[in-house]
C-alpha positions as CSV (number, residue, x, y, z in Angstrom):
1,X,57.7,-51.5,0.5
2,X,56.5,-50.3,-2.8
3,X,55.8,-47.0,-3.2
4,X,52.1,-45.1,-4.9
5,X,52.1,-42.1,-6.6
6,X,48.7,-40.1,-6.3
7,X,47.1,-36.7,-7.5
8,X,45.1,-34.4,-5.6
9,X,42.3,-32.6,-7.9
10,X,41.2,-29.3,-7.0
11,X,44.8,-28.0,-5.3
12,X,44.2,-24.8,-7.5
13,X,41.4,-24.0,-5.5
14,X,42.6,-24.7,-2.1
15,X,45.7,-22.2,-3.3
16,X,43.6,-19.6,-4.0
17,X,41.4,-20.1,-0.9
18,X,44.2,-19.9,1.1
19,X,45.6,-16.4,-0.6
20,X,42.0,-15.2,-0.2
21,X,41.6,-16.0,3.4
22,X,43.2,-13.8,5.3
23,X,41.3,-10.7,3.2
24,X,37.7,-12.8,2.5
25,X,37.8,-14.8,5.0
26,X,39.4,-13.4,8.4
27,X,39.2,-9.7,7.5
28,X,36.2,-9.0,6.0
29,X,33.8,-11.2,8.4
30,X,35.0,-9.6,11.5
31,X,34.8,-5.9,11.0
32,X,31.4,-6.9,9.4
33,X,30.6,-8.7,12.7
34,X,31.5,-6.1,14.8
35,X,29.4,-3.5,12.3
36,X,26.2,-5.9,13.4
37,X,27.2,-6.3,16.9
38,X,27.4,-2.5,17.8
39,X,23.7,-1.6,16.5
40,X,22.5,-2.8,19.7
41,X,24.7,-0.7,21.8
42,X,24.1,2.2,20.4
43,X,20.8,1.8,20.1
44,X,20.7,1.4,24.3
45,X,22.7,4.0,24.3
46,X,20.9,6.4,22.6
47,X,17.7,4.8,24.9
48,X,19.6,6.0,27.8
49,X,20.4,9.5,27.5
50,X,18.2,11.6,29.9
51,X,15.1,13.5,27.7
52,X,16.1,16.5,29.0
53,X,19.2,15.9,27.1
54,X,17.4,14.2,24.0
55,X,19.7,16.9,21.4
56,X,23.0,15.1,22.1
57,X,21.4,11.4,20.8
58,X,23.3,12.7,17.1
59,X,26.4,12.6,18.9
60,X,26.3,8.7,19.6
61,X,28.1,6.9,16.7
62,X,29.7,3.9,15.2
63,X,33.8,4.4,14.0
64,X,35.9,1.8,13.0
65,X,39.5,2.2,13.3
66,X,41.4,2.5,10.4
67,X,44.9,0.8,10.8
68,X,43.3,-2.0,13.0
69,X,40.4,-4.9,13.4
70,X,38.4,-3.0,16.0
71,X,35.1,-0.6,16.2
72,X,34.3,2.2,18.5
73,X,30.7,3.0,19.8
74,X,29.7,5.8,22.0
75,X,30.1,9.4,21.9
76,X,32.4,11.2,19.7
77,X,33.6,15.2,20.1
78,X,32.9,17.6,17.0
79,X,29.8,15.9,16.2
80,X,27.4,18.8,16.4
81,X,26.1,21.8,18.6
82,X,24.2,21.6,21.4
83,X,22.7,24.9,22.3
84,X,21.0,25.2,26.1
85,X,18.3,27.2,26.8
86,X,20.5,30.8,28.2
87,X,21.8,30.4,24.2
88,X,25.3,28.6,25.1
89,X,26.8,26.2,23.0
90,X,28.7,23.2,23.5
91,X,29.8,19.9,22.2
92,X,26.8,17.2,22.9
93,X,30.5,14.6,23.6
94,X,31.4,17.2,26.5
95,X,27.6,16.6,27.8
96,X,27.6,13.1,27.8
97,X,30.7,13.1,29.6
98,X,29.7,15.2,31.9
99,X,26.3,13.2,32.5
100,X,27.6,10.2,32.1
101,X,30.6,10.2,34.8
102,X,29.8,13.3,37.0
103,X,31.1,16.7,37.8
104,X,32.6,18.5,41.1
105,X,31.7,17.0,44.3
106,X,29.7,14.0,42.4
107,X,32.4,13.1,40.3
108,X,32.7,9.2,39.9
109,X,35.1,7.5,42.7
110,X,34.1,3.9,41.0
111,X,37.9,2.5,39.4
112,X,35.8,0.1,37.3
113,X,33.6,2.8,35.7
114,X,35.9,5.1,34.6
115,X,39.1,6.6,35.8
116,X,40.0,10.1,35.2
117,X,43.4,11.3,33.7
118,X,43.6,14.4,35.7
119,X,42.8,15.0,39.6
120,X,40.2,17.5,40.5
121,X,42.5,21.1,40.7
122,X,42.6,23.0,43.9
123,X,40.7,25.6,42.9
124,X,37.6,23.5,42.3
125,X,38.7,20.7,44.5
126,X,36.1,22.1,47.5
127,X,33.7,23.2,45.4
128,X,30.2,21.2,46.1
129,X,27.5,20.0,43.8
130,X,27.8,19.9,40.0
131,X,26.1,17.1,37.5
132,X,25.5,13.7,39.0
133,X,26.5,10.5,37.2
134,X,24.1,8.2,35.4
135,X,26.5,6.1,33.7
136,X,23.8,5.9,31.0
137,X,26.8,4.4,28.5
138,X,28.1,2.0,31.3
139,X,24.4,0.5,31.5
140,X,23.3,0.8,27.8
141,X,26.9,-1.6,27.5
142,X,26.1,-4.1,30.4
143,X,23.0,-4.8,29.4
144,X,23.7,-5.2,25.5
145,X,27.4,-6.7,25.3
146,X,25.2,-10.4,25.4
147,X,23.6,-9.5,22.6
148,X,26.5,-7.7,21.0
149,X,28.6,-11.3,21.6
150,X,25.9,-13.1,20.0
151,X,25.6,-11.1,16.9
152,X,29.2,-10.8,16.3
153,X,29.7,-14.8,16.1
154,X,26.2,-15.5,14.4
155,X,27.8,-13.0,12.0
156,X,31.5,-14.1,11.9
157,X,30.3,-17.8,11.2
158,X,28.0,-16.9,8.7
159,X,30.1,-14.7,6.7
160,X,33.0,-16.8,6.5
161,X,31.2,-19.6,5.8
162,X,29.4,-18.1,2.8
163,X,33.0,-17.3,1.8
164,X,33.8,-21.0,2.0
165,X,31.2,-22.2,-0.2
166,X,31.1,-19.4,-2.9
167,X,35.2,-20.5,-3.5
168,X,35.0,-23.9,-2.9
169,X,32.7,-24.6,-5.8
């Protein structure tokens, strides 16, 4: 057996790709991705909300987390005031909540909608009526999450291959 010594040219660039990567590469094409992907959903969301409560549209946002790879869209509290028409105020989250899932005796039974952290409490619990659901957020989200899928990997590809190139030269 005889034995052939060889170079690679260029390992100074595959070292630095691979220090970038995780940053350039994983990080940064993702949240972008998921930055592109929610646009759609909020904007059904926002196409959703009953006109009669058009006012609470500024409460629908777009929040990435902090600490982790992930993106939040839909309503957030403290995000204004809503003000009805007998002059009462109240948070447009509290609203969409309301509108969204139900109150009193119309309250959402579904599991797969949305499940509630406390039970109806006795004083209420016979009360009848209240705000029916529309699950406005629940449909904005089935009909979008597609779209939002196809977005998010047109985006992830793209990005990280235009990383790619730009450090491979």
């Amino acid at each position: 057996m005889s034995g052939s010594n060889f170079t690679l040219d260029g390992t100074e660039n595959l070292k630095r790709i691979f220090q970038l990567y995780p940053e350039m590469g994983y990080r940064r094409p993702v949240n972008k991705g998921f930055s592109k992907a929610a646009q759609p959903v909020r904007r059904a969301i926002i196409a959703g909300i009953p006109s009669s409560l058009a006012p609470i549209r500024k409460a629908v946002k777009v929040k990435a987390a902090a600490k982790f790879m992930s993106l939040q869209v839909g309503f957030f509290a403290n995000q204004g005031v809503y003000i009805n028409r007998k002059g009462k105020k109240w948070d447009p989250f509290q609203l969409a909540y309301w509108f969204s899932y139900g109150t009193y005796s119309w309250r959402t039974s579904l599991a797969r909608l949305h499940v509630f952290a406390t039970p109806r409490k006795t004083r209420t619990s016979k009360w009848q009526g209240g705000v029916k659901p529309l699950f406005f957020v629940e449909r904005a989200w089935d009909q979008t999450k597609g779209t939002a899928q196809k977005i998010f990997e047109q985006t992830v590809d793209e990005e990280t291959m235009k990383f790619l190139t730009s450090e491979a030269k």
